[in-house]
C-alpha positions as CSV (number, residue, x, y, z in Angstrom):
1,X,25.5,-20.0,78.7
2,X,27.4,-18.7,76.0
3,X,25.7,-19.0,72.3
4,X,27.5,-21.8,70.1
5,X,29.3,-20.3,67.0
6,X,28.6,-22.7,63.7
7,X,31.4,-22.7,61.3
8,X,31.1,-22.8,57.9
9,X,27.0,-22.5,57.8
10,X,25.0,-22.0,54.4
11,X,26.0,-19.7,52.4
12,X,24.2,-17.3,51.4
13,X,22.6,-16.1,48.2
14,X,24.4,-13.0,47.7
15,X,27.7,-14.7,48.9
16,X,26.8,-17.7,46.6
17,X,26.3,-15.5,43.7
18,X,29.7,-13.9,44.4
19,X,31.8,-16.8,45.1
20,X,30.4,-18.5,42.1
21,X,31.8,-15.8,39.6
22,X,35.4,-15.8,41.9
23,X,35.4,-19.4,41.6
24,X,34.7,-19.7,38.0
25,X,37.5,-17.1,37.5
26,X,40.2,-18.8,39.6
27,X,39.3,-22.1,38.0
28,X,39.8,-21.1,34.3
29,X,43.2,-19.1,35.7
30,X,44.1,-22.3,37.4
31,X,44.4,-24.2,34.9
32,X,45.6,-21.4,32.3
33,X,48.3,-21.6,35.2
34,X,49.3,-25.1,34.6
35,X,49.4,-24.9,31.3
36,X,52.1,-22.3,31.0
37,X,53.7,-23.8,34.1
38,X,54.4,-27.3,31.9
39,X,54.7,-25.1,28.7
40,X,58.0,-23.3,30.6
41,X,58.9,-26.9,31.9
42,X,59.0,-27.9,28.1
43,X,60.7,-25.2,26.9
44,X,63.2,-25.1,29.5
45,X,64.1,-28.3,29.1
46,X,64.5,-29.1,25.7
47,X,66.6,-25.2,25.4
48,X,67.4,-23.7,28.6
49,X,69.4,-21.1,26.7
50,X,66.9,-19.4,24.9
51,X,64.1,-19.6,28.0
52,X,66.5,-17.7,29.4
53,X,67.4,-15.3,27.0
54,X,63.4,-14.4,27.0
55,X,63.1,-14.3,30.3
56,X,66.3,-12.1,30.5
57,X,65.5,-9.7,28.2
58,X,65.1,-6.3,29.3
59,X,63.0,-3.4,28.6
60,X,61.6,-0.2,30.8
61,X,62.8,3.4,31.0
62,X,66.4,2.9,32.8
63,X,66.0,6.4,34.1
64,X,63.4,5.3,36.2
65,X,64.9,2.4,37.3
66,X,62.6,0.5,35.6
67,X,64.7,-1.5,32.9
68,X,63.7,-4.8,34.2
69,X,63.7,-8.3,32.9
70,X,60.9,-9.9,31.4
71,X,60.7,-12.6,34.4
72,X,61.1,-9.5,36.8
73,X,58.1,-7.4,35.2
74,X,55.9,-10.2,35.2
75,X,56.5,-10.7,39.4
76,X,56.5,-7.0,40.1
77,X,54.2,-6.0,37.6
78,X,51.8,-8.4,36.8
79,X,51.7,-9.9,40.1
80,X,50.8,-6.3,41.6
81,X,47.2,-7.7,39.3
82,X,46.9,-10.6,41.2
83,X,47.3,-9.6,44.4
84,X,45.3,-6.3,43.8
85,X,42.3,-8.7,43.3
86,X,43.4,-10.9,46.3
87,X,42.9,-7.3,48.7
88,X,39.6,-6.7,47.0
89,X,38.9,-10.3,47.8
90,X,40.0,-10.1,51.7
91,X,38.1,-6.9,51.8
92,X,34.7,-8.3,51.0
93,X,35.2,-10.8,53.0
94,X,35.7,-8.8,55.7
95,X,33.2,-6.7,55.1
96,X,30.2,-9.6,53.8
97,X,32.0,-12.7,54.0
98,X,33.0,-15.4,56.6
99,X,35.4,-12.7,58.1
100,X,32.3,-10.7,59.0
101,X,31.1,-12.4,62.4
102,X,34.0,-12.5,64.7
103,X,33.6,-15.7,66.2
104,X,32.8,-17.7,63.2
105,X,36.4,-16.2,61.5
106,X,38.1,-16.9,64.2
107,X,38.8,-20.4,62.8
108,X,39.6,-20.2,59.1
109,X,41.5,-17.1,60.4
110,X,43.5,-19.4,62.6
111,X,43.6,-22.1,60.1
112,X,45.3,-20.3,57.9
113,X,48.4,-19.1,60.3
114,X,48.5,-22.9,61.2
115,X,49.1,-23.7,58.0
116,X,51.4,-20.8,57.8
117,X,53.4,-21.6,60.9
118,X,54.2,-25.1,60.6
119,X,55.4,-25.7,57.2
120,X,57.7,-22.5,57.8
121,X,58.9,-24.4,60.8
122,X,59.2,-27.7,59.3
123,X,61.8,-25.8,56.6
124,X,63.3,-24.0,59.2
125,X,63.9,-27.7,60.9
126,X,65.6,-28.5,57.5
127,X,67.6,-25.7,57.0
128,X,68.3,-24.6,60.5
129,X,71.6,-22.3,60.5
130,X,72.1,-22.6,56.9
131,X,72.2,-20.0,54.2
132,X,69.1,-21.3,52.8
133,X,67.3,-20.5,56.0
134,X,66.0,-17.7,54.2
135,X,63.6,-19.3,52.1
136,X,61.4,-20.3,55.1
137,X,58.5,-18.1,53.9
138,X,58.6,-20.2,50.4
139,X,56.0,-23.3,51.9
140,X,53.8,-20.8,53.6
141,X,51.3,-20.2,50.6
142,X,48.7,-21.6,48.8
143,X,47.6,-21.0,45.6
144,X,43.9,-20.0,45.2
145,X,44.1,-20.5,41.3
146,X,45.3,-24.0,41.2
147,X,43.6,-25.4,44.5
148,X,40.5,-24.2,43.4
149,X,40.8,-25.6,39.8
150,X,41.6,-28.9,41.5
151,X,38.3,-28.4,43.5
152,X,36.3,-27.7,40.8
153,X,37.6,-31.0,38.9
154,X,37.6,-33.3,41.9
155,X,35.3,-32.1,43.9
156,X,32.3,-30.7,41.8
157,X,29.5,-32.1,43.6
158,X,30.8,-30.8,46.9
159,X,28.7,-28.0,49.0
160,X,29.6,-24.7,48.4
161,X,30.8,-24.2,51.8
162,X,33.6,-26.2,51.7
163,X,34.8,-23.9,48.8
164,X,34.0,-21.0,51.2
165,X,36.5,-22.3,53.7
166,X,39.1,-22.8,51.0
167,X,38.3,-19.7,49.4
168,X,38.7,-17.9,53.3
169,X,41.6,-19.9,54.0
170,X,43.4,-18.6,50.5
171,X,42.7,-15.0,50.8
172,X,43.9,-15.5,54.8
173,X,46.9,-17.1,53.2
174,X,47.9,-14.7,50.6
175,X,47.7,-11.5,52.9
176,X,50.2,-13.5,55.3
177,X,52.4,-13.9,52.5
178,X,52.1,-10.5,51.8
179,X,53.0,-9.6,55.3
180,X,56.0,-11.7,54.9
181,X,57.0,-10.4,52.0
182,X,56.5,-7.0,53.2
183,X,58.6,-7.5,56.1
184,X,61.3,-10.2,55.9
185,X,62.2,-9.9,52.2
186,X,62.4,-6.1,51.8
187,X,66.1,-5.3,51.7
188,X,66.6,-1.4,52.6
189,X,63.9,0.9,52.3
190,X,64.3,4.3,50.4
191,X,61.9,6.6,52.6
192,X,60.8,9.2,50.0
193,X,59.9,6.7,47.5
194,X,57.5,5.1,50.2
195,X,56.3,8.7,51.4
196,X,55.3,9.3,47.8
197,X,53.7,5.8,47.7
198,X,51.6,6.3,51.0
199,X,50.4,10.0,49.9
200,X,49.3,8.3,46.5
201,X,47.5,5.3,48.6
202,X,45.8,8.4,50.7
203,X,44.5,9.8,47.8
204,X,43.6,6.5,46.0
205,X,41.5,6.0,49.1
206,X,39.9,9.4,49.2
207,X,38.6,8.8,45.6
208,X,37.0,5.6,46.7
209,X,35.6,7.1,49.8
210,X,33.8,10.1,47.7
211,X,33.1,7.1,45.1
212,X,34.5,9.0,41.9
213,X,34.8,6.5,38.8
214,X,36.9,6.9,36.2
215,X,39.9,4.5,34.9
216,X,41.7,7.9,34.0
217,X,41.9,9.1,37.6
218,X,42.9,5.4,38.8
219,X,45.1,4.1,36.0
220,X,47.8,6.8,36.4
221,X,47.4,7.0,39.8
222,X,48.2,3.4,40.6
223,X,51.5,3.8,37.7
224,X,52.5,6.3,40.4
225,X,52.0,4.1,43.3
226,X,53.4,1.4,41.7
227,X,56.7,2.7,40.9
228,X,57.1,4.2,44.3
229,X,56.5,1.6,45.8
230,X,59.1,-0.2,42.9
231,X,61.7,2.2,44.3
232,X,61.0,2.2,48.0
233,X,62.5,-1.0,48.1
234,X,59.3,-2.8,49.2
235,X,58.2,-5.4,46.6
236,X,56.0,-3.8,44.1
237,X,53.4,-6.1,44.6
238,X,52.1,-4.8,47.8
239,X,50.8,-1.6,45.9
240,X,47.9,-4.5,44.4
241,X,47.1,-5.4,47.7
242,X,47.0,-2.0,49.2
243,X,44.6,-1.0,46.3
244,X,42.4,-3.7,46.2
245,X,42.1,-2.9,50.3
246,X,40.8,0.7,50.0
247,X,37.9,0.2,46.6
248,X,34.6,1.1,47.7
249,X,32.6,-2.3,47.8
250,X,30.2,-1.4,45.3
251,X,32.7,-0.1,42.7
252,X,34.9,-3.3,43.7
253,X,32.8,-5.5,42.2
254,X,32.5,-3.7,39.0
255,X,35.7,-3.7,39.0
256,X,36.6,-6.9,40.0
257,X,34.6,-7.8,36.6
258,X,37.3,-6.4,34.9
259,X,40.1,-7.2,36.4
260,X,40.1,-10.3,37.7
261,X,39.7,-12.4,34.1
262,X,43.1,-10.2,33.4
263,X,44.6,-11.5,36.9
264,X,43.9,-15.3,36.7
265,X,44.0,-15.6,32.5
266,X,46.9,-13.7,31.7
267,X,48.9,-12.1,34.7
268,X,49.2,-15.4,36.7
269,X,49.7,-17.4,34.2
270,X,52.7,-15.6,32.2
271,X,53.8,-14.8,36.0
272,X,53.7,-19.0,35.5
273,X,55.4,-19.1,32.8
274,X,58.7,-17.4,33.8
275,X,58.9,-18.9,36.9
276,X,58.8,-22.7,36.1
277,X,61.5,-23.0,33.9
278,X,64.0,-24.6,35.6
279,X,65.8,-27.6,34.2
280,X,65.8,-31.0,35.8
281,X,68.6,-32.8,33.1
282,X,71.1,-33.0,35.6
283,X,68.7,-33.4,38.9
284,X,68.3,-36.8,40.1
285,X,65.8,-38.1,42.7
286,X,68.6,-38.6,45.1
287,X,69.6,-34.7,44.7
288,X,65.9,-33.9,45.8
289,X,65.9,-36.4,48.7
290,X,69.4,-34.7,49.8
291,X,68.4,-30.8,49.8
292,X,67.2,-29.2,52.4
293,X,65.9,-26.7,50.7
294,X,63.9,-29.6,48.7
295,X,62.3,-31.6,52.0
296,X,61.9,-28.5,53.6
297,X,59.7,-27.0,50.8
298,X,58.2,-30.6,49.8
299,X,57.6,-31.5,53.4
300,X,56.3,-28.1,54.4
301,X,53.9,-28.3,52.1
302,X,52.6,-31.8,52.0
303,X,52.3,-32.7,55.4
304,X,53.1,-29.3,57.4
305,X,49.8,-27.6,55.7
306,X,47.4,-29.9,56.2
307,X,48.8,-30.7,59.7
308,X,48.9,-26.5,60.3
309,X,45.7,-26.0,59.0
310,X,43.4,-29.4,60.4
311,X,45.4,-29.1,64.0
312,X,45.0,-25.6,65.1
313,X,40.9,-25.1,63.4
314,X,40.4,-28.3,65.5
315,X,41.6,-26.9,68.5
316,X,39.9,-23.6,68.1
317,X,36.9,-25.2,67.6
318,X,37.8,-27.7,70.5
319,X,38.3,-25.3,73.3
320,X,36.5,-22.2,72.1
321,X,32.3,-22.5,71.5
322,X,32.4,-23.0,67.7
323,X,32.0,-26.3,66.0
324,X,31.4,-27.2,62.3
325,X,28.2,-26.9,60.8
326,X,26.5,-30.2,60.4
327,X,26.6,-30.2,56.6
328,X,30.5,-30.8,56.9
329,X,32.7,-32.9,58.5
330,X,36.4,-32.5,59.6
331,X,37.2,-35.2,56.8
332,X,36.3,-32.3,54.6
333,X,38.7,-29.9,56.5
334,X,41.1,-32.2,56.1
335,X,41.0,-32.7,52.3
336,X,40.7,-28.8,52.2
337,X,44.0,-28.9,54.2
338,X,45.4,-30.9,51.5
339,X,44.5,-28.9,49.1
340,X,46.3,-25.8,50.7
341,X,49.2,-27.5,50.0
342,X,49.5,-26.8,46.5
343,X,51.4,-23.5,47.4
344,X,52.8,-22.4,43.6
345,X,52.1,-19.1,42.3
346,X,53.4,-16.9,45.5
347,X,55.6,-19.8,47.1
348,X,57.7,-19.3,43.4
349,X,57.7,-15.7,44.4
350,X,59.0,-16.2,47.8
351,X,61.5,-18.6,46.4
352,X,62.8,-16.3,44.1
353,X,63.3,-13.3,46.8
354,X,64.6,-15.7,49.0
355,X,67.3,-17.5,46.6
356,X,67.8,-15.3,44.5
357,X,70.6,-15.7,42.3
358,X,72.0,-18.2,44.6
359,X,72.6,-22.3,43.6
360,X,69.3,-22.9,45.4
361,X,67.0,-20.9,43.8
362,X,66.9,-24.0,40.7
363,X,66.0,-26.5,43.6
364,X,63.8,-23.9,45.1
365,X,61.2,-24.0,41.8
366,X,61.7,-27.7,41.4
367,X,60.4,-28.6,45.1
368,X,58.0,-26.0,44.8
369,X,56.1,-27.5,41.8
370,X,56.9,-30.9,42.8
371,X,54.8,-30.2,46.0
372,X,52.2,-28.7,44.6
373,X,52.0,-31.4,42.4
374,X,52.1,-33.9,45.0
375,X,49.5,-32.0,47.3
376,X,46.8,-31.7,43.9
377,X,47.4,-35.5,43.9
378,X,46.8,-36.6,46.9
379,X,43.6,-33.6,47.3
380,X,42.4,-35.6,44.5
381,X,42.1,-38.6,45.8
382,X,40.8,-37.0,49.2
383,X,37.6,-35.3,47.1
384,X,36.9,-38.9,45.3
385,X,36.5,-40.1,48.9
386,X,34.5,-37.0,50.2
387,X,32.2,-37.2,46.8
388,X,31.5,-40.9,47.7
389,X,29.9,-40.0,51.1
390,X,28.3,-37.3,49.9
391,X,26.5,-39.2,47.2
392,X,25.8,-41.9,50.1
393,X,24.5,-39.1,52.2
């Protein structure tokens, strides 16, 4: 008889010690994150003409292409941080994490595309054979920076491995944005800019793999890949990921050290900033209710993620060998499911690829940070619940 698979067993000490300094991190960026997210709603609101003459403003060598906006730099470049620590993150858990054993990833792996799948066809519902059908990709994501600050507020007293799952489930989550980014929202590609990027990757790699250290091999080197990758016509941001997939494990960490505090306390945060400024004078409730753009993004995120994410784990778990691990409950998957839907950081991204320049891209931001609002809400109340029959327990 087949061995049953536990999901989401103890963590352990290694792993605990790890996702405790990764949690710590996202938490602080998390709520850095909000802060300049209300600071741009402020601003924007009170002078929309001079937000966006700042985040107009550009600077870069022209020659190069490069003379981009500040809102631009901040999701090519400083995003490229971001999700550079999100590859290292998906590559140790690959490599040491829940990923690891096959059959116990199976689920959060298929968690994750649930609550991909179904907000993105829950928009596509809303928007079907419409211009805005584009922005279908904008409820897929979650952001690991908010959702876990909300965890770490709400949910403090909560086993670790329920911050595992969500962890998993994030780094899951953010390489199929990635994917989608990579794929559905590159325009035309410019093949000797991307040849130069892959040679660059290949000998980015080869450094790692003979484990030579040095920021003043790396630091140019990724410049290089970077811009390539900027001119290939493939979002610059993919170079992070890329990166953060090839580091040596041992030197990851180290560097992870480093960089991550940069990501989640700075790069995220201005990325934040410049994407959140969107003026809601003239929006009434009754111009939310009427956009499809607006209840496919609010909707998709709300009610498709946790539906995506609790509905397809339960069936993996229901007609494969696995089961959860008896210090959880499904009630916890749930809340976690919840949680997933506050989609911000990259679902602003995808929003802005996907409208951009066009009369939805205002309406875009606004549902996005609407539902993410609405999601941290009702996670909230969710881990009040979950805290409350844990204390019983």
């Amino acid at each position: 008889m087949p061995k049953e698979t536990r999901l989401f067993t103890r963590v352990t000490k290694r792993q605990t010690a790890w996702l405790g300094q990764a949690l710590r991190n996202e938490t602080t960026g998390g709520i850095l994150l909000l802060a300049a997210a209300v600071l741009a709603l402020i601003w924007a609101n009170l002078d929309f003409t001079s937000y966006s003459q700042l985040k107009d403003f550009k600077l870069g060598p022209a020659e190069f292409h490069l003379d981009l906006s500040l809102g631009k730099w901040a999701a090519d470049g400083l995003l490229a941080i971001f999700f550079f620590v999100a590859g290292i993150e998906l590559k140790h858990e690959l490599v040491m994490g829940s990923l690891k054993d096959r059959s116990v990833a199976a689920v959060p792996i298929a968690a994750a595309m649930g609550g991909m799948i179904v907000p993105a066809l829950i928009f596509a519902a809303f928007n079907f054979n419409q211009p805005t059908a584009t922005g279908w990709g904008v409820p897929m994501a979650t952001d690991i920076a908010f959702a876990l600050a909300v965890l770490a507020v709400a949910g403090r007293s909560l086993p670790i491995e329920l911050r595992a799952f969500l962890l998993t489930l994030a780094v899951v989550d953010d390489l199929g944005a990635i994917i989608v980014i990579a794929i559905f929202y590159t325009a035309q590609l410019n093949f000797l800019a991307l040849a130069v990027a892959i040679g660059g990757l290949f000998i980015f790699g080869m450094l790692q793999k003979k484990r030579v250290t040095g920021w003043y091999f790396y630091l140019p080197l990724a410049a290089v890949i970077w811009m390539a990758l900027h001119e290939s016509g493939i979002h610059a941001t993919i170079a992070g990921v890329a990166m953060g997939m090839l580091m040596n494990l041992k030197q990851a960490d180290r560097v992870l050290h480093v960089v991550h505090p940069i990501s989640a306390g700075f790069a995220v945060p201005v990325f934040a900033f410049f994407s959140a400024g969107v003026s809601v004078q003239r929006t009434s409730v009754t111009d939310v209710v009427e956009s499809p753009v607006a209840l496919g993004i609010i909707l998709g995120l709300v009610i498709g993620k946790p539906i995506g994410v609790v509905g397809t784990a339960w069936l993996m778990a229901r007609f494969t060998k696995a089961s959860l691990s008896k210090q959880l409950s499904w009630w916890d998957v749930a809340t976690i499911g919840t949680l997933a839907g506050v989609g911000f950081t990259v679902s602003l991204l995808i929003s802005e690829l996907a409208f951009h320049e066009s009369d939805a891209a205002p309406m875009g931001t606004l549902a996005v940070l609407v539902a993410s609002t609405i999601a941290a809400v009702l996670a909230t109340i969710a881990l009040q619940f979950r805290k409350r029959a844990y204390s019983r327990v």
